[in-house]
Every structure is written in C-alpha cells, then in structure tokens.
C-alpha positions as CSV (number, residue, x, y, z in Angstrom):
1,X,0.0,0.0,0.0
2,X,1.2,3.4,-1.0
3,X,1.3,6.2,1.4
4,X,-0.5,8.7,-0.7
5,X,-3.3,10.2,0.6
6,X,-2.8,9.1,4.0
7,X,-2.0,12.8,5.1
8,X,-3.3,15.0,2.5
9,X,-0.5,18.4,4.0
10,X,1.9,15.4,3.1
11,X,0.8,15.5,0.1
12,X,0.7,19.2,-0.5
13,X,4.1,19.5,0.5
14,X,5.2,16.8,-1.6
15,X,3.6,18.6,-4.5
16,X,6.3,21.4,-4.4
17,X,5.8,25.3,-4.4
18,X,2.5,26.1,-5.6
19,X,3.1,29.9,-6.1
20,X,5.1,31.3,-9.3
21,X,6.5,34.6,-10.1
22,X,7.5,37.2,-7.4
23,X,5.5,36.3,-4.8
24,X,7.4,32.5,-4.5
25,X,10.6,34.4,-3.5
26,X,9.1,36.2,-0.6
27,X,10.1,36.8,2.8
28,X,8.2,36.0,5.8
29,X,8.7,37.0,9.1
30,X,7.9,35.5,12.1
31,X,7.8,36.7,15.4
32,X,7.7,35.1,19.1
33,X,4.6,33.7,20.9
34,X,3.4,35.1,24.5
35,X,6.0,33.1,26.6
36,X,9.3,34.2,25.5
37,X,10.1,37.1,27.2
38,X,13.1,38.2,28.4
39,X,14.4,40.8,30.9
40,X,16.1,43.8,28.8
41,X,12.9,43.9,26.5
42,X,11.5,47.0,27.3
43,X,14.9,48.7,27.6
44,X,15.1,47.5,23.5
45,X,11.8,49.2,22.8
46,X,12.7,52.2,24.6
47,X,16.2,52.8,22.7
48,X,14.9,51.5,19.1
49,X,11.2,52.1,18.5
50,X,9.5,54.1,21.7
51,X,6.8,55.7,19.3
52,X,5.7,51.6,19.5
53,X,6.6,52.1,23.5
54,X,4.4,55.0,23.7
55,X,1.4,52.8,21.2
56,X,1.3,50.1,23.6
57,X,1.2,52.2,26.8
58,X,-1.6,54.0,24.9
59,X,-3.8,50.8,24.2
60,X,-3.2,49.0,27.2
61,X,-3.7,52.1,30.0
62,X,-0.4,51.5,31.1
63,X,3.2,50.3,30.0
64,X,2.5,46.8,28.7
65,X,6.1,45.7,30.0
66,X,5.4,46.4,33.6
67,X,2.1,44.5,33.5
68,X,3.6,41.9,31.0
69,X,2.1,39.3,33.7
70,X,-1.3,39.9,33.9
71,X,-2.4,38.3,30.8
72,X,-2.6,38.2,27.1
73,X,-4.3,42.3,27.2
74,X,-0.7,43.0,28.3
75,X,2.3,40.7,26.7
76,X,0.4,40.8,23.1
77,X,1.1,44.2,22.5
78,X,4.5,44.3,24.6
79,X,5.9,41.7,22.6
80,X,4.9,43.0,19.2
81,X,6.4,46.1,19.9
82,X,9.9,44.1,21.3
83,X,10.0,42.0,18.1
84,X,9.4,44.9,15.9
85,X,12.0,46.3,17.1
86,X,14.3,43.6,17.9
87,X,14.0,43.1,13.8
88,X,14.4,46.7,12.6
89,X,17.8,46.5,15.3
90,X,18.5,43.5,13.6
C-alpha cells in the first residue's frame, strides 16, 4: 500500500511550491509567541522604537512591560512592539 493520501498536508508538500513569479521568492517573518520574554525587552523598545513604546502604553492604559504578567491584554502588544523592534535593530 502506498502512502499517498494518508495525510493530504503530506501530500501538499510533496507537491512542491505552488506559487510562481515574485511572490514565490518572498520573505516571511515570524515573530515570538506570548511566553518568550526576556528581561532587557523593554529597555530594546525604549532605545529603538519608543513611538511603538508609547502605542502600547496607549492601548493598554499603562506600560505593557510592567504589566507583561497579567495576561494576554498586556504581553500581546508588549511583545509585538519588542520583536518589531528587535527586527528593525536586527
């Protein structure tokens, strides 16, 4: 028995790049989940990209960083604005 069809992403993948042209040479970027933290974060923010700093602190009714504990309201937009601008440091 051949494994075809058994897991139809399988076969997707085994199918090859399905997009042509420009868009097939792309880049993606991904960023971080909730959970990877690290001290020094909002001291990157800060120095690189504290319009974002000031963003955050605006949506969230206080500075995201200090608050990064008490829930998704509060590290969402804290880590968005640490990986934007750990990638524009970058």
């Amino acid at each position: 028995m051949d494994a075809r069809g058994a897991n139809p992403l399988t076969d997707v993948l085994a199918a090859g790049p399905s997009l042509e042209g420009p868009a097939a040479t792309g880049v993606a970027v991904l960023f971080p989940g909730q959970g990877s933290q690290t001290p020094g974060m909002r001291e990157l923010v800060a120095e690189h990209r504290p319009d974002l700093l000031e963003l955050a602190r605006g949506e969230c009714g206080a500075d995201p960083f200090e608050r990064i504990a008490d829930g998704t309201a509060h590290a969402q937009p804290a880590m968005y604005a640490a990986s934007i601008a750990a990638w524009e440091r970058a």
